[in-house]
PADREN-134829 format. One record per residue (C-alpha): chain; residue in one letter; residue number from 1; y, z, x. Coordinates in steps of 0.02 Angstrom, whole numbers, plus 50000, padded with zeros to 5 digits. Example, Ala and Ser with C-alpha at 12.3 -4.5 7.8 and 13.67 -1.06 7.14 Angstrom:
2
A | A | 1 | 49775 | 50390 | 50615
A | S | 2 | 49947 | 50357 | 50684
# end
This chain:
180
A | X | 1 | 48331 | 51306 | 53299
A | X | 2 | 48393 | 51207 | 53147
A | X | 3 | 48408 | 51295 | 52984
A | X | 4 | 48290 | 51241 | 52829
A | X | 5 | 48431 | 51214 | 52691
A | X | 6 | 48526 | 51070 | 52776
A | X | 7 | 48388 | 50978 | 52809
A | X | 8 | 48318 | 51004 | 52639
A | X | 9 | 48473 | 50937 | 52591
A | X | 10 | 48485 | 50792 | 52670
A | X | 11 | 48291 | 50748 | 52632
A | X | 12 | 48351 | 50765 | 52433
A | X | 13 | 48520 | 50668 | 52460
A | X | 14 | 48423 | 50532 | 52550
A | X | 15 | 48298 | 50519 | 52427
A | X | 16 | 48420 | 50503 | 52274
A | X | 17 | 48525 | 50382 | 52366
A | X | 18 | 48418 | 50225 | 52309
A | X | 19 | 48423 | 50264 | 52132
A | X | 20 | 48615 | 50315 | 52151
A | X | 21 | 48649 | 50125 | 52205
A | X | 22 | 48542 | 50050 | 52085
A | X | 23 | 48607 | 50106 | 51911
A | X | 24 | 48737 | 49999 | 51845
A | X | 25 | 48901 | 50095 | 51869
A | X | 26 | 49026 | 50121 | 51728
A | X | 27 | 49167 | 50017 | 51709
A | X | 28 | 49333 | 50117 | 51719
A | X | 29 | 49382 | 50069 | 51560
A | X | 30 | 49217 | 50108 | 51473
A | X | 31 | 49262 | 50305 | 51539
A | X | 32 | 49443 | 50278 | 51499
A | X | 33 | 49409 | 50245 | 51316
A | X | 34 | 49259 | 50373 | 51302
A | X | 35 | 49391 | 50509 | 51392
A | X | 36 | 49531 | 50454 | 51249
A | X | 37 | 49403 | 50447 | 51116
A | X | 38 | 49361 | 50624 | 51140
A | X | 39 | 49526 | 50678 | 51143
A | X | 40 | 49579 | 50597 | 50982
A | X | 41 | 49435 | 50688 | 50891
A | X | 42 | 49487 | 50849 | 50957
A | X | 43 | 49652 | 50792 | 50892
A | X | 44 | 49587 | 50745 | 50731
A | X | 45 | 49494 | 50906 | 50712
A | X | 46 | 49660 | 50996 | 50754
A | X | 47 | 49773 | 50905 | 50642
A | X | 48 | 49634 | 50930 | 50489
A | X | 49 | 49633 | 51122 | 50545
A | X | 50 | 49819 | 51131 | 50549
A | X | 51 | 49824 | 51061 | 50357
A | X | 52 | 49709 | 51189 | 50305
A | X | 53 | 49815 | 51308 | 50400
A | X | 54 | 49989 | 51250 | 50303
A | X | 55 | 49901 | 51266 | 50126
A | X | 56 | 49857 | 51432 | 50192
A | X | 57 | 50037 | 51502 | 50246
A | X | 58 | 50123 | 51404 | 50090
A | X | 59 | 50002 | 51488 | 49970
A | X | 60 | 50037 | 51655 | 50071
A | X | 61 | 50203 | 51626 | 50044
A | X | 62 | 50175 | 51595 | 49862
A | X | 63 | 50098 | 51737 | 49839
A | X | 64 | 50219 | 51859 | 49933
A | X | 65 | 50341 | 51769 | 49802
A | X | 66 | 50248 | 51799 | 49652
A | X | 67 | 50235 | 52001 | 49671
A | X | 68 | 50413 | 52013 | 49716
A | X | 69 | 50466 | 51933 | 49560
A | X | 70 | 50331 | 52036 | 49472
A | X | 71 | 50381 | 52198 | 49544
A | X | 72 | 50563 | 52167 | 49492
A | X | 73 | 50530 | 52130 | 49312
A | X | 74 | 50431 | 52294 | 49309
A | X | 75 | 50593 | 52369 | 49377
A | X | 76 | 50681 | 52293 | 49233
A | X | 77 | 50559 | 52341 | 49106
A | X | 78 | 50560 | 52543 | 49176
A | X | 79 | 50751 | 52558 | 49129
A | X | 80 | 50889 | 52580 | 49258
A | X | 81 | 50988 | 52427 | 49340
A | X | 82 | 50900 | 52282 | 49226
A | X | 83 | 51016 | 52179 | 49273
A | X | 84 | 51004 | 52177 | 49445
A | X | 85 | 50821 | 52180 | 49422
A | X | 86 | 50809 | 52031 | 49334
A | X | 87 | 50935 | 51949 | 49458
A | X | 88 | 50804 | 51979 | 49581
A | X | 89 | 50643 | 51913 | 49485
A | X | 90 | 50752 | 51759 | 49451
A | X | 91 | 50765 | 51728 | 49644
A | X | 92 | 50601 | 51783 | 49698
A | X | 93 | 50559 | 51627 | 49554
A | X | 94 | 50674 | 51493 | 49602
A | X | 95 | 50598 | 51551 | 49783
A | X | 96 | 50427 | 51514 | 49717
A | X | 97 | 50477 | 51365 | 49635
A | X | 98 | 50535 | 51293 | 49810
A | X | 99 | 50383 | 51348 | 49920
A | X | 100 | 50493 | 51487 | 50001
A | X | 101 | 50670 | 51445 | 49973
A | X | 102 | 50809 | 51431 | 50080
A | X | 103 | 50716 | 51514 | 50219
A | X | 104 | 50576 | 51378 | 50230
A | X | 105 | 50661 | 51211 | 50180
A | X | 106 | 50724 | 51176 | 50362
A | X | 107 | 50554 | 51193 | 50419
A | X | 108 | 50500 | 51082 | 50280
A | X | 109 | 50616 | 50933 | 50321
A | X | 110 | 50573 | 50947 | 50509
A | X | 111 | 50393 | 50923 | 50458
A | X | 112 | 50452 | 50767 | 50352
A | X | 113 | 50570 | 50706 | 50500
A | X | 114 | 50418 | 50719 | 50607
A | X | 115 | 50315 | 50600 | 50476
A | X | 116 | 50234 | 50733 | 50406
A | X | 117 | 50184 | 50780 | 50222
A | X | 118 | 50027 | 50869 | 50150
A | X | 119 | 50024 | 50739 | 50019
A | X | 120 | 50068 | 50567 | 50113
A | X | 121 | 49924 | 50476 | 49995
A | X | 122 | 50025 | 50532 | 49833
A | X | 123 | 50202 | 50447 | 49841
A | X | 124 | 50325 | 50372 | 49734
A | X | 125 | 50406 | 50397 | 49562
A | X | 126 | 50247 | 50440 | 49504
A | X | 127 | 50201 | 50565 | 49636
A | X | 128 | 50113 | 50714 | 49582
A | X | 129 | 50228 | 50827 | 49707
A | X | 130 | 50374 | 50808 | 49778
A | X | 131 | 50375 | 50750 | 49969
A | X | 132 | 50359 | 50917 | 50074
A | X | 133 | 50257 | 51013 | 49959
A | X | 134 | 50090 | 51078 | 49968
A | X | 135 | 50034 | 51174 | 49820
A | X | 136 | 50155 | 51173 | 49673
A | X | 137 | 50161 | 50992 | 49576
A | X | 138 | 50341 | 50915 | 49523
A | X | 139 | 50289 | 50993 | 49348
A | X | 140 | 50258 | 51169 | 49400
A | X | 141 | 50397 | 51171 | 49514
A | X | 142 | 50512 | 51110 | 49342
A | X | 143 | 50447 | 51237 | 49258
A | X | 144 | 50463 | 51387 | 49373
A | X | 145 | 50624 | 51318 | 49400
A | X | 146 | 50672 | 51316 | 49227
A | X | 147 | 50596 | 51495 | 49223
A | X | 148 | 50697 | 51564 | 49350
A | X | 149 | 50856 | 51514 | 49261
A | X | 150 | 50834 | 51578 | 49113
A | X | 151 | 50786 | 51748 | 49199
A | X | 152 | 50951 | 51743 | 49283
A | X | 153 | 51025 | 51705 | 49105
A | X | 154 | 50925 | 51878 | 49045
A | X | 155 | 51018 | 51965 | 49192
A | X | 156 | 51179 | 51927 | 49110
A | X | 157 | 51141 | 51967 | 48931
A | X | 158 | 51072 | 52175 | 48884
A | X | 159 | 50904 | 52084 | 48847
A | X | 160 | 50780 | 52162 | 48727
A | X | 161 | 50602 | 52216 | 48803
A | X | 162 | 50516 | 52096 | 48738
A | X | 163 | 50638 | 51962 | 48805
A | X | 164 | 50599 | 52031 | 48982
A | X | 165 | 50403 | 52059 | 48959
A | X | 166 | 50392 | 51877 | 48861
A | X | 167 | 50486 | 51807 | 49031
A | X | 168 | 50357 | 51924 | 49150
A | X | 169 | 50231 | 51832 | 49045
A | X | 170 | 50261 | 51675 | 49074
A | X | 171 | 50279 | 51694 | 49253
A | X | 172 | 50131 | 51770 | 49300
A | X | 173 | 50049 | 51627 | 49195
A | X | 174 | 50144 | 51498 | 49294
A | X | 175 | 50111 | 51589 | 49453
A | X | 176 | 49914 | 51612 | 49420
A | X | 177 | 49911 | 51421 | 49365
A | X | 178 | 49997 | 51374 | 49509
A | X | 179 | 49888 | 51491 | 49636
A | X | 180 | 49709 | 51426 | 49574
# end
Protein backbone atom coordinates (compact mmCIF):
# COMPACT_ATOMS: atom_id res chain seq x y z
CA UNK A 1 0.00 0.00 0.00
CA UNK A 2 1.32 3.48 -0.94
CA UNK A 3 1.26 6.14 1.64
CA UNK A 4 -1.10 9.37 1.15
CA UNK A 5 1.63 12.24 1.69
CA UNK A 6 3.91 11.40 -1.28
CA UNK A 7 1.41 11.20 -3.56
CA UNK A 8 -0.21 14.33 -2.31
CA UNK A 9 2.98 15.65 -2.99
CA UNK A 10 3.63 14.92 -6.15
CA UNK A 11 -0.17 15.82 -7.26
CA UNK A 12 0.79 19.59 -5.74
CA UNK A 13 4.40 19.63 -7.33
CA UNK A 14 2.85 18.61 -10.64
CA UNK A 15 0.28 20.99 -10.53
CA UNK A 16 2.61 24.07 -9.74
CA UNK A 17 5.04 22.98 -12.28
CA UNK A 18 3.21 24.89 -15.25
CA UNK A 19 3.06 28.09 -13.55
CA UNK A 20 6.77 27.51 -12.21
CA UNK A 21 7.92 27.49 -16.05
CA UNK A 22 5.85 30.19 -17.12
CA UNK A 23 6.86 33.25 -14.97
CA UNK A 24 9.62 35.15 -16.35
CA UNK A 25 12.68 34.21 -14.26
CA UNK A 26 14.96 36.82 -12.70
CA UNK A 27 17.97 37.79 -14.25
CA UNK A 28 21.06 37.11 -11.99
CA UNK A 29 22.00 40.45 -11.95
CA UNK A 30 18.54 41.87 -11.14
CA UNK A 31 19.06 39.56 -7.61
CA UNK A 32 22.67 40.54 -7.49
CA UNK A 33 21.91 44.23 -7.23
CA UNK A 34 18.63 43.75 -5.07
CA UNK A 35 21.04 41.34 -2.62
CA UNK A 36 23.81 44.42 -2.59
CA UNK A 37 21.15 46.98 -2.32
CA UNK A 38 19.94 45.57 0.84
CA UNK A 39 23.10 45.27 2.25
CA UNK A 40 24.19 48.82 1.68
CA UNK A 41 21.03 50.04 3.57
CA UNK A 42 21.78 47.92 6.41
CA UNK A 43 25.11 49.53 6.06
CA UNK A 44 23.78 52.86 5.87
CA UNK A 45 21.55 52.33 8.81
CA UNK A 46 24.69 51.10 10.73
CA UNK A 47 27.03 53.78 9.84
CA UNK A 48 24.07 56.54 10.80
CA UNK A 49 23.67 54.43 14.16
CA UNK A 50 27.36 54.37 14.77
CA UNK A 51 27.42 58.45 14.45
CA UNK A 52 24.80 58.73 16.90
CA UNK A 53 26.74 56.28 18.94
CA UNK A 54 30.23 58.53 18.76
CA UNK A 55 28.28 61.82 19.79
CA UNK A 56 27.10 59.63 22.51
CA UNK A 57 30.56 58.29 24.00
CA UNK A 58 32.34 61.84 23.15
CA UNK A 59 29.64 63.67 25.09
CA UNK A 60 30.05 60.83 27.85
CA UNK A 61 33.39 61.55 27.83
CA UNK A 62 32.73 65.22 28.14
CA UNK A 63 30.88 64.88 30.79
CA UNK A 64 33.09 62.45 32.92
CA UNK A 65 35.59 65.51 32.18
CA UNK A 66 33.53 68.19 33.34
CA UNK A 67 32.85 66.74 37.05
CA UNK A 68 36.40 65.86 37.48
CA UNK A 69 37.48 69.33 36.90
CA UNK A 70 34.49 70.42 39.02
CA UNK A 71 35.19 68.18 41.86
CA UNK A 72 38.82 69.41 41.98
CA UNK A 73 38.07 73.06 42.14
CA UNK A 74 35.74 72.21 45.06
CA UNK A 75 38.85 70.54 46.51
CA UNK A 76 40.63 73.75 46.04
CA UNK A 77 37.98 75.90 47.33
CA UNK A 78 37.61 73.48 50.84
CA UNK A 79 41.34 74.37 51.83
CA UNK A 80 44.15 71.80 51.90
CA UNK A 81 46.53 71.07 48.78
CA UNK A 82 45.00 74.02 46.40
CA UNK A 83 47.57 73.69 44.46
CA UNK A 84 47.51 70.40 43.47
CA UNK A 85 43.84 70.77 43.22
CA UNK A 86 43.85 73.25 40.80
CA UNK A 87 46.65 71.35 38.87
CA UNK A 88 44.11 68.77 38.48
CA UNK A 89 40.97 70.92 37.34
CA UNK A 90 43.44 72.43 34.84
CA UNK A 91 43.95 68.89 33.25
CA UNK A 92 40.63 67.52 33.63
CA UNK A 93 40.00 71.10 31.31
CA UNK A 94 42.62 70.94 28.76
CA UNK A 95 41.15 67.11 28.73
CA UNK A 96 37.78 68.52 27.95
CA UNK A 97 39.03 70.93 25.66
CA UNK A 98 40.50 67.96 23.50
CA UNK A 99 37.47 65.50 23.60
CA UNK A 100 39.41 63.22 26.10
CA UNK A 101 43.01 64.04 25.88
CA UNK A 102 45.89 62.10 25.36
CA UNK A 103 43.99 58.95 26.00
CA UNK A 104 41.53 59.42 22.99
CA UNK A 105 43.54 61.30 20.26
CA UNK A 106 45.04 58.02 18.78
CA UNK A 107 41.69 56.77 18.41
CA UNK A 108 40.73 60.03 16.89
CA UNK A 109 43.41 60.06 14.10
CA UNK A 110 42.69 56.36 13.28
CA UNK A 111 39.13 57.42 12.65
CA UNK A 112 40.55 60.31 10.37
CA UNK A 113 43.17 57.81 8.70
CA UNK A 114 40.22 55.64 8.02
CA UNK A 115 38.30 58.78 6.18
CA UNK A 116 36.35 59.38 8.90
CA UNK A 117 35.08 62.67 10.66
CA UNK A 118 31.70 63.53 12.37
CA UNK A 119 31.81 66.74 10.56
CA UNK A 120 33.14 65.87 6.88
CA UNK A 121 30.38 68.59 5.41
CA UNK A 122 32.10 71.43 7.58
CA UNK A 123 35.82 71.79 6.34
CA UNK A 124 38.32 74.30 5.77
CA UNK A 125 39.71 77.51 7.35
CA UNK A 126 36.40 78.33 8.11
CA UNK A 127 35.33 75.11 9.68
CA UNK A 128 33.21 75.33 12.61
CA UNK A 129 35.35 72.35 14.39
CA UNK A 130 38.36 71.14 13.99
CA UNK A 131 38.69 67.76 11.89
CA UNK A 132 38.10 64.84 14.47
CA UNK A 133 35.76 66.51 16.68
CA UNK A 134 32.31 65.93 17.48
CA UNK A 135 30.83 68.24 19.97
CA UNK A 136 33.11 71.11 21.01
CA UNK A 137 33.53 73.97 18.07
CA UNK A 138 37.23 75.45 17.31
CA UNK A 139 35.87 78.39 19.60
CA UNK A 140 34.90 76.43 22.63
CA UNK A 141 37.77 74.26 22.40
CA UNK A 142 40.02 77.96 22.41
CA UNK A 143 38.38 78.87 25.14
CA UNK A 144 38.46 75.85 27.43
CA UNK A 145 41.84 75.75 26.35
CA UNK A 146 42.64 79.10 27.35
CA UNK A 147 40.71 78.20 30.62
CA UNK A 148 42.69 75.42 31.51
CA UNK A 149 45.87 77.46 31.40
CA UNK A 150 45.16 79.95 33.36
CA UNK A 151 43.90 77.36 36.04
CA UNK A 152 47.27 75.82 35.90
CA UNK A 153 48.66 79.49 36.28
CA UNK A 154 46.23 79.68 39.68
CA UNK A 155 48.03 76.42 40.78
CA UNK A 156 51.23 78.25 40.88
CA UNK A 157 50.21 81.46 42.50
CA UNK A 158 48.34 81.23 46.57
CA UNK A 159 45.17 82.37 44.62
CA UNK A 160 42.43 84.23 46.45
CA UNK A 161 38.83 82.43 46.64
CA UNK A 162 37.33 84.29 44.49
CA UNK A 163 40.11 83.77 41.86
CA UNK A 164 39.36 79.96 42.15
CA UNK A 165 35.38 80.20 42.34
CA UNK A 166 35.47 83.06 39.34
CA UNK A 167 37.67 80.18 37.33
CA UNK A 168 34.96 77.23 38.63
CA UNK A 169 32.56 79.70 37.13
CA UNK A 170 33.53 80.01 34.04
CA UNK A 171 34.00 76.46 33.50
CA UNK A 172 30.95 75.10 34.36
CA UNK A 173 29.53 77.87 31.97
CA UNK A 174 31.81 76.69 29.21
CA UNK A 175 31.09 73.12 30.04
CA UNK A 176 27.11 73.57 30.18
CA UNK A 177 27.41 75.64 26.81
CA UNK A 178 29.37 73.16 25.34
CA UNK A 179 27.06 70.04 26.66
CA UNK A 180 23.60 71.53 25.32
Amino acid sequence: MRKPVPLLLLGVIAAGLPALLRSPPATPADSAVAGFAAVYRGLADSILANKRTEKAVVVGILQVERDLALAAFERARAGGAVGDALRTAAQHIGDFATEGGAVIEPIRNMLLQGGHHHHAQDSGPDALYDRGYVVLTRKLKVRALELAKRTAQLAEAAPPAADVAGARDAFAELAAASLR
